[in-house]
C-alpha positions in Angstrom: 0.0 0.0 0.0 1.1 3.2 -1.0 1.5 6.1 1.8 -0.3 9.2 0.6 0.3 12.6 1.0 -1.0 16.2 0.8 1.8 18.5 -0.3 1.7 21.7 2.0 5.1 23.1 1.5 6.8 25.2 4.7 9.6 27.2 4.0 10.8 26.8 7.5 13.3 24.6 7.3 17.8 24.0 7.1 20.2 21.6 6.0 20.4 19.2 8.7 23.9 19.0 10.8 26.4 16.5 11.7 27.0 12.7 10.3 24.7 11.2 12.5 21.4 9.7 10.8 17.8 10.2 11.9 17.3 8.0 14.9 14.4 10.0 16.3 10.6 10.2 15.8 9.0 13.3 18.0 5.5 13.5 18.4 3.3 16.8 19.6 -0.3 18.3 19.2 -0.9 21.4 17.4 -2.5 22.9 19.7 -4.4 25.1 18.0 -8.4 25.5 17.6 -8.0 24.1 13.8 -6.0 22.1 11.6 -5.9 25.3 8.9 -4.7 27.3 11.3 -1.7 24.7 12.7 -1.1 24.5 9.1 -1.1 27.9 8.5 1.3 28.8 11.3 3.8 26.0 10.7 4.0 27.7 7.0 4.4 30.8 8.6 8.0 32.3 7.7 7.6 34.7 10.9 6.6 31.7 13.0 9.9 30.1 12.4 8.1 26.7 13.3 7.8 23.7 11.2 7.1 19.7 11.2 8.1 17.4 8.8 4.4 16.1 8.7 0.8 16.9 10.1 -1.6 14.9 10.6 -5.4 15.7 10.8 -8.0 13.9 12.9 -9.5 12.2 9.8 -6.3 10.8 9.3 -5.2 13.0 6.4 -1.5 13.8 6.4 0.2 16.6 5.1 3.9 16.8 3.9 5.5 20.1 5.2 9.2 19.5 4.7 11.1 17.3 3.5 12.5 14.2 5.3 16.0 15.1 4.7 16.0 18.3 6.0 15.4 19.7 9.6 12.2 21.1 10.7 12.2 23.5 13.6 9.6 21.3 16.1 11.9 20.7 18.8 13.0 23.9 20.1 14.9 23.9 23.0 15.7 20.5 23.7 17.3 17.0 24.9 17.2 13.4 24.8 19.6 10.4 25.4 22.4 13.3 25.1 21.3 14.7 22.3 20.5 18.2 22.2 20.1 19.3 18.7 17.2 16.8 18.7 16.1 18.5 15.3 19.1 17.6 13.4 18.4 13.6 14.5 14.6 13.4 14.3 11.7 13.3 12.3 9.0 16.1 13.7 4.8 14.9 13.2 2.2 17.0 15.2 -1.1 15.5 15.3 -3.9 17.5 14.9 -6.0 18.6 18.2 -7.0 21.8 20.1 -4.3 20.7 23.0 -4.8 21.9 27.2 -5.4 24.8 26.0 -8.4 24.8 23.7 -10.3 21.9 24.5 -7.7 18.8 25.0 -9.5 15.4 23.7 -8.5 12.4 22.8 -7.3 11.2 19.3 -9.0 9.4 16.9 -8.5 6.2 15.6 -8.2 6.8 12.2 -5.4 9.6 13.3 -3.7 7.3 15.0 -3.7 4.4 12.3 -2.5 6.9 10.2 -0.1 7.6 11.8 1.2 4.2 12.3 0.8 4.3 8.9 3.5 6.7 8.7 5.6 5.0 11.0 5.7 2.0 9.0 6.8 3.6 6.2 9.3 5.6 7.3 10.7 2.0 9.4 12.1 0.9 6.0 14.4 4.5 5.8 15.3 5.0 9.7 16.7 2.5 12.6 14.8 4.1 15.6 15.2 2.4 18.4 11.6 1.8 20.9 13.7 4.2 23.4 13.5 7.0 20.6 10.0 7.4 19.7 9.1 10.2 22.0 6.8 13.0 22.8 7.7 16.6 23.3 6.9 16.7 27.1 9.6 13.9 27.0 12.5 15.7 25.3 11.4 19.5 26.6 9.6 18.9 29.9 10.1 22.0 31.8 8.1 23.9 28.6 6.1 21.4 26.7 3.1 19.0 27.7 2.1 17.8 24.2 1.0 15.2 23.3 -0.4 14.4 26.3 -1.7 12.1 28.8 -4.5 11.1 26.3 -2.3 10.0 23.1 -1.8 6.3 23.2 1.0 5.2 23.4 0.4 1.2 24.2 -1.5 1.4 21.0 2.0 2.6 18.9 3.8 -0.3 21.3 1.3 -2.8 19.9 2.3 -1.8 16.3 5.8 -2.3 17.0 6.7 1.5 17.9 8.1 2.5 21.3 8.2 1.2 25.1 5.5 0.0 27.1 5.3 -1.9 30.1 5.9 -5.4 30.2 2.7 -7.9 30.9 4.1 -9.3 34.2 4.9 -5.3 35.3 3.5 -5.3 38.7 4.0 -2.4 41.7 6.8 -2.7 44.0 6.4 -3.6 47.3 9.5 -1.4 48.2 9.2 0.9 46.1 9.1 4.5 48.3 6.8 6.9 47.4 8.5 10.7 46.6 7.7 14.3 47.1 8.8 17.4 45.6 11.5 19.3 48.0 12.4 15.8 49.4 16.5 15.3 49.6 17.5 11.4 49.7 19.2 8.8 48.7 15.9 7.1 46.9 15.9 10.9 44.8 18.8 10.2 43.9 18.3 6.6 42.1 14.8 8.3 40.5 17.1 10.7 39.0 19.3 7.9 37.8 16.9 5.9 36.3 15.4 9.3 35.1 18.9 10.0 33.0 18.4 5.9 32.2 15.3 6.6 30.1 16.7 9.5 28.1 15.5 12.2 30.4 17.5 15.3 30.4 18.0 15.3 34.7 20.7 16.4 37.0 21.6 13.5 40.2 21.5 15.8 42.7 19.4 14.1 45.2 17.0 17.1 45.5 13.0 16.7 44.2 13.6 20.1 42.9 11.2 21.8 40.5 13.1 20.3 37.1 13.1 16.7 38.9 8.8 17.0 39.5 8.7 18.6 35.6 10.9 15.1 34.5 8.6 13.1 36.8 4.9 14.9 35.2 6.6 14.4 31.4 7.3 10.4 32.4 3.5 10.2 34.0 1.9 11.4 30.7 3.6 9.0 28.5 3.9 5.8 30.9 1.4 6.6 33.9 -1.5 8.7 32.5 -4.3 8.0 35.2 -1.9 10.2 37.2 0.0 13.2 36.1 1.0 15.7 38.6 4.9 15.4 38.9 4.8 13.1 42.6 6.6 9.6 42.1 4.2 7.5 44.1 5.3 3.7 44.7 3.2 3.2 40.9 5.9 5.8 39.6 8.5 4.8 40.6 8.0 1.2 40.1 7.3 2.2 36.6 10.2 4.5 35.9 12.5 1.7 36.8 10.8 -1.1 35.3 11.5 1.2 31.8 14.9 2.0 32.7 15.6 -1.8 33.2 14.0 -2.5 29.7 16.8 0.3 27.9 19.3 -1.6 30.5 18.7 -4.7 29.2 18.4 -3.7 25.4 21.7 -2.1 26.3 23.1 -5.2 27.5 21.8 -7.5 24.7 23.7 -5.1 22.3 26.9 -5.3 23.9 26.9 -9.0 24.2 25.6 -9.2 20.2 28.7 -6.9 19.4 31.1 -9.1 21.0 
């Protein structure tokens, strides 16, 4: 099946930088009332704000710049070290009115679409399931998108990111965590945090950038609970994900040698 297209040209683009190959998918929301105006203000020259694609709730996808070259989606940003995250990823917002204008959830036929997408772009990019992430992921101090209503498990089941495990259960042991708490058990959040991808400093300290990393991990993984606390369900989860890029990790060093 062939992947179609609407051509919507943006001029907001640049050459991409650096040897390193795309090995990044980043998913947002437009966040805008309507799709013509997203469109219209990621073709904006003065908006200075792009995406390689859009797509719309009734799964129609628009082409707005060119695979090869790097769309201004990211902004300021980081994952897994990477901080030019534009120059190593492909950019798709999905169309919906976002927090701000009436947040709901995503329809099927967007998200089929955009699996869609995904599949055809598999057979042009290695991405590992660490690397498909959303915007709250790689910006979480600014950005929420796309939120704790994009589903995630369904891009898992189609072969596309993390999820949990089937035999994930909660911790026994695992302490529940407050913001302004100092301790040791901060400390190996934040280390499992930095495990992820997460761009987080081991200090110890539930400081205000620790809760931000904590909200971003609760809308992708967590979504029945987003408001930056690592209960004992938190951080169970956030380590049960940071032993699945452990043992990926692990599996790729004993193929290598």
């Amino acid at each position: 099946m062939t992947l179609s297209f609407i051509e919507h040209p943006s001029p907001n683009f640049d050459e991409r930088s650096g040897r390193r190959p795309v090995d990044m998918v980043v998913l947002h929301y437009t966040g805008m009332p309507t799709a013509a105006a997203a469109l219209q203000r990621l073709s904006d020259p003065e908006a200075k704000v792009s995406a390689h694609y859009v797509i719309d709730e009734d799964g129609t996808i628009y082409r707005l710049v060119p695979e090869d070259k790097r769309a201004w989606h990211a902004g300021v940003a980081f994952w897994r070290g990477v901080r030019d995250v534009n120059a190593r990823s492909i950019g798709i917002e999905l169309v919906n009115p976002g927090h701000e204008f009436g947040y709901r959830e995503f329809p099927a036929v967007q998200i089929d679409a955009l699996i869609a997408l995904l599949k055809d772009m598999a057979s042009r990019y290695d991405v590992m399931p660490g690397n498909y992430v959303a915007h709250s992921d790689i910006a979480p101090m600014r950005k929420e998108d796309p939120g704790e209503l994009f589903p995630w498990h369904r891009l898992h089941a189609a072969g596309f990111g993390r999820w949990w495990a089937g035999d994930f259960k909660v911790s026994p042991h695992a302490p529940s965590m407050q913001p302004g708490e100092r301790s040791g058990a901060v400390l190996e959040l934040q280390v499992a945090l930095d495990r992820i991808g997460y761009g987080i400093e081991g200090s110890g300290f539930y400081d205000p950038a620790t809760e931000a990393v904590v909200r971003a991990f609760q809308r992708h993984w967590r979504q029945s609970q987003v408001d930056g606390i690592s209960d004992a369900e938190t951080t169970s989860l956030i380590r049960h994900i940071a032993d699945q890029v452990n043992m990926r990790r692990i599996s790729s060093e004993r193929a290598a040698s």
